[in-house]
C-alpha positions as CSV (number, residue, x, y, z in Angstrom):
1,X,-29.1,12.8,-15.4
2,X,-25.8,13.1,-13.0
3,X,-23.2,10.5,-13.8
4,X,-21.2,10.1,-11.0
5,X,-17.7,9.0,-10.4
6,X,-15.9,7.7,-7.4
7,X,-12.6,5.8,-6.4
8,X,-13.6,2.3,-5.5
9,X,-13.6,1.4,-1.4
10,X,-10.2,0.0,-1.9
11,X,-8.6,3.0,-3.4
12,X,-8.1,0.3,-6.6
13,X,-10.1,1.4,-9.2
14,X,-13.4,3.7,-10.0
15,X,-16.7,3.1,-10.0
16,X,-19.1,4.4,-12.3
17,X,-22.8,5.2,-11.8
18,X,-25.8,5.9,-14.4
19,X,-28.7,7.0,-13.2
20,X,-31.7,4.4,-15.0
21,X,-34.8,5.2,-13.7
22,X,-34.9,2.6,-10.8
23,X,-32.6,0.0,-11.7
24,X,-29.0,1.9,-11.9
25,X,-26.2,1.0,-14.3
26,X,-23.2,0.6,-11.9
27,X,-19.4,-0.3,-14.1
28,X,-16.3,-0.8,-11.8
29,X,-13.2,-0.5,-13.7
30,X,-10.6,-2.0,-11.4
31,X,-6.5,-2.3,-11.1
32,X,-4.6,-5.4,-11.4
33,X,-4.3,-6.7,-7.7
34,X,-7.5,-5.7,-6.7
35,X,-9.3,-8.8,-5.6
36,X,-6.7,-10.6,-5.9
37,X,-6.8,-10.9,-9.5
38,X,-3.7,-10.4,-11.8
39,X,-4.9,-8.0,-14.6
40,X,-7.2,-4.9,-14.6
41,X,-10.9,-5.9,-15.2
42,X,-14.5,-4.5,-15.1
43,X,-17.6,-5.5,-14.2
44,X,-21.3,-3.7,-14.8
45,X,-24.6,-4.3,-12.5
46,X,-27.7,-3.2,-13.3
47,X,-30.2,-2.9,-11.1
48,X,-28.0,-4.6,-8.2
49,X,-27.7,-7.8,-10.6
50,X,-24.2,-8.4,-12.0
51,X,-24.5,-9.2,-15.8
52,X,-21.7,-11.0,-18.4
53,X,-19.8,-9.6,-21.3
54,X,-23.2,-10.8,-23.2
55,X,-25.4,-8.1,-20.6
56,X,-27.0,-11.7,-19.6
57,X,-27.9,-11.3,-15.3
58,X,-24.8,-13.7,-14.2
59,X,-24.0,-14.4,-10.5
60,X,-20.8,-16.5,-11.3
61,X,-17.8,-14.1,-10.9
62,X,-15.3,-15.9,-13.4
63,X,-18.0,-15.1,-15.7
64,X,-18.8,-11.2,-14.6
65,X,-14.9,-9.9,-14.0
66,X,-14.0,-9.3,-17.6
67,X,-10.3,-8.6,-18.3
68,X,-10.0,-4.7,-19.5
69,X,-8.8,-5.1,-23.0
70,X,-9.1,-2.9,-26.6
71,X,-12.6,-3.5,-26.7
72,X,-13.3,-3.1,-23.5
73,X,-15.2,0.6,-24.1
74,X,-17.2,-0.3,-27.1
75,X,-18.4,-3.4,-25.1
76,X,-18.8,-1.3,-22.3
77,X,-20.7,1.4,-24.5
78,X,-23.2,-1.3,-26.4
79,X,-24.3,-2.8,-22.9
80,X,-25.0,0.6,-21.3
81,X,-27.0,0.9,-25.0
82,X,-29.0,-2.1,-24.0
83,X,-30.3,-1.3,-20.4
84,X,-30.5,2.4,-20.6
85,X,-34.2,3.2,-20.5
């Protein structure tokens, strides 16, 4: 399993890729400004599909850009947990 990791198209952040048999586990940790949005925040996709803080599939993006925080890693960590297969 290679986990790769690359600096995001706009140079604003990093995006992270787990290999999951055929539905990947993409995380995008991204700078405050990028997207226009005030504070640093990440967002996860599996499979192509964004998912919430919850790992529920979610195609709103006020729900699937999650303000990096303290708990950001653990929450990270669990939902990785739940799709890797």
């Amino acid at each position: 399993m290679l986990i790769s990791v690359k600096t995001a198209q706009n140079n604003k952040g990093k995006v992270i890729t787990i290999p999951n048999k055929k539905q990947k586990i993409v995380i995008r940790l991204m700078e405050a400004g990028s997207g226009g949005r005030s504070k640093a925040y990440w967002r996860m996709s599996v499979g192509g599909k964004s998912i919430d803080i919850t790992g529920k599939y979610e195609h709103q993006r006020e729900k699937t850009h999650i303000d990096l925080d303290e708990t950001s890693p653990a929450t990270i960590i669990n939902l990785i947990k739940k799709f890797k297969k």
